[in-house]
C-alpha positions, 0 to 999 in steps of 0.5 A: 500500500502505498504512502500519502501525506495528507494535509489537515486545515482548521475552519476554526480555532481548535480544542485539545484538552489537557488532563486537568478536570474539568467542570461546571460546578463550584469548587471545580477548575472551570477554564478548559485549556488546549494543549499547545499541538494535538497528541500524535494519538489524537491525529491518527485516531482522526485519520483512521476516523476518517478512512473508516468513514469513507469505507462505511464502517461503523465503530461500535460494530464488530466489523473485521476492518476496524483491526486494520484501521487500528494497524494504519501507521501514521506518522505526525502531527508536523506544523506546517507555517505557510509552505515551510516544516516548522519542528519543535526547537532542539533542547540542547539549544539555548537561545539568549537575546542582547538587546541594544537601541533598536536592534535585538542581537541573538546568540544561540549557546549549545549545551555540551556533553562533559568528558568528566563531571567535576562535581560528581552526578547520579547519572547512570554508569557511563552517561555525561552530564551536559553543561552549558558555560554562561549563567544569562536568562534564556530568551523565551519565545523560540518554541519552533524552529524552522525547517531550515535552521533545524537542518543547520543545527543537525549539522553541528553548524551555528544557527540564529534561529527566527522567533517561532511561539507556536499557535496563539491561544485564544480565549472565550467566555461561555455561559453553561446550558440547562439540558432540562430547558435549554436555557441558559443556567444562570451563574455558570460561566465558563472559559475556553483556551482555544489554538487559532491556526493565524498567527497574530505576527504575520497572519501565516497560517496553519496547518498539520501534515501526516504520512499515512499509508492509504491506497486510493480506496482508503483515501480519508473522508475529506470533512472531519471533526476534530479536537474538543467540541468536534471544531470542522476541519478539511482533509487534503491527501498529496501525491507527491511525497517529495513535495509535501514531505521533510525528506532526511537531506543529502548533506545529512545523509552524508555526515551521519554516515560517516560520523561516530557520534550521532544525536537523535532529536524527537519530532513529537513525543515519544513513549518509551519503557524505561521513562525517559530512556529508549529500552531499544538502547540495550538491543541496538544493533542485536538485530533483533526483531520489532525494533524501530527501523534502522536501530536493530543494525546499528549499535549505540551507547548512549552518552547524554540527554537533554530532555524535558519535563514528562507529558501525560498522556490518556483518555478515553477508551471508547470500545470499553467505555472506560478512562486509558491508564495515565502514561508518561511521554518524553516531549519533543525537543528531546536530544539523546547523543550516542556514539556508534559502536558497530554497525553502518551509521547511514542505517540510522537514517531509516528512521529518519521522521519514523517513530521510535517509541517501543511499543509497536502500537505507539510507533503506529500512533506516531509517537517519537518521530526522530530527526538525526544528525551529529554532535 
């Protein structure tokens, strides 16, 4: 079956709950807030939505075309700003701002891997500890890059990135409704945090872009719902991947292999067995099955981390009408340095944007789509 990118654009700010409760009685949170970018599950459950929907199918059947909906491979989301991939920024980057008259000068600071921690650290047996020479404030406001300057930074070359903050929230005022009446119940009001498509800067617009392996038959239903409040949105299938696609570039394809020292940056978030580090870690290069693409025929030590705090993740299981246990994402941003230990690094590159979580269900999802480069 061959493989499609498919584009999603909103017709209206969009919803994606963060795991706060929420309520309209007293005493309760009463602002439901979006998350800054949809989960990689939230996309591919909309996209296997929508190509169920094209075939007919109905969800709470006990139809034999839902297991292999459930096995479509997506990979994303990715956000798009105009024409051009904008990713989420690197973590071993640090970006500070001088500002003097008119002009504001920045200065991206890379965060390095020590050869000997000085002070001692409860790493674990052989991993460094990544440090940072300068004790400025970071500037804030660079939470993506684009895909030019991320293709530079994978490349160990200096980058003075554009000022990227992500979708602008949007917030409304909503009065509670009596379902008894439907009248308006007097004193219930409640806000929500939207995520316009605009930007507020420069009027570029939004939208997602997703790999999908669908044939001509399964083209997905081109009006959906999607997010909280089931907000309309339009899906565009493209042919042409090269186009529509951030392919892994030559220059790349030609310094990671012949590079001993390779770093993986996650383009979304990633679920992985042991929390923060990957289980595949231990196998690479084992050749061992089920592994993400590439990492079961090179083998890699892992020497630094730059990662951020844990994201949950959950919901709602629909087919047994019950909540999904809590877990834990390593968010995108995320950097892990390696050094290669046997193997042809160029094999790395096949899961160049694949996911690289453990679980076989999780790479399906989309989560931990990888970007490679060196250090």
């Amino acid at each position: 079956m061959p493989e499609r990118v498919l584009d999603i654009q909103a017709f209206a700010p969009l919803l994606w709950r963060d795991g706060r409760p929420f309520a309209q009685a007293e005493g309760t949170e009463t602002a439901a807030q979006s998350l800054p970018l949809p989960l990689p599950s939230t996309v591919a459950g909309f996209v296997r939505t929508q190509v169920g929907r094209k075939l007919g199918v109905r969800f709470r059947d006990d139809h034999p075309a839902l297991q292999n909906l459930h096995g479509l491979q997506i990979c994303s989301p990715l956000l798009v700003r105009g024409d051009e991939f904008v990713l989420p920024a690197p973590r071993d980057a640090v970006v500070f701002e001088e500002k003097g008259g008119k002009t504001t000068e920045v200065e991206v600071r890379r965060l390095r891997s020590a050869d000997q921690a000085s002070g001692g650290t409860n790493l674990p047996d052989g991993m460094r500890p990544l440090v940072l020479d300068d004790e400025r404030k970071a500037a804030t406001g660079y939470t993506f890059w684009s895909q030019k300057d991320m293709t530079a930074w994978l490349l160990g070359r200096d980058v003075v990135p554009r000022k990227i903050a992500g979708l602008p929230r949007e917030q409304r005022i909503h009065v509670g409704i009596d379902p008894a009446s439907g009248k308006a119940s007097e004193g219930v009001l409640y806000s929500v945090g939207y995520r316009a498509l605009e930007s507020l800067e420069d009027g570029q617009y939004h939208d997602w872009r997703i790999r999908a392996r669908v044939s001509l038959e399964t083209e997905p239903e081109a009006l959906g719902f999607l997010g909280g409040e089931s907000r309309p949105v339009r899906v565009t299938v493209r042919d042409e991947l090269g186009k529509y696609w951030f392919d892994c570039p030559s220059e790349i394809k030609e310094t990671v292999g012949s590079s001993k020292r390779v770093r993986m940056v996650l383009a979304t978030p990633a679920i992985f067995e042991h929390g923060w580090k990957p289980g595949w870690v231990d196998r690479s290069g084992s050749g061992a099955q089920h592994l993400p693409r590439g990492l079961s025929k090179v083998r890699l030590r892992l020497v630094s981390a730059a990662i951020g705090r844990r994201e949950p993740v959950s919901g709602w299981n629909l087919r047994e009408n019950r909540p999904k246990s809590v877990r834990w994402m390593v968010p995108a941003g995320s950097v892990y340095f390696f050094e290669i230990e046997g193997g042809n690094p160029s094999d790395l590159l096949e899961s160049w944007l694949r996911p690289v979580s453990d679980n076989e269900q999780d790479r399906k999802d989309g989560f931990g789509l990888a970007l490679w480069g060196v250090w």
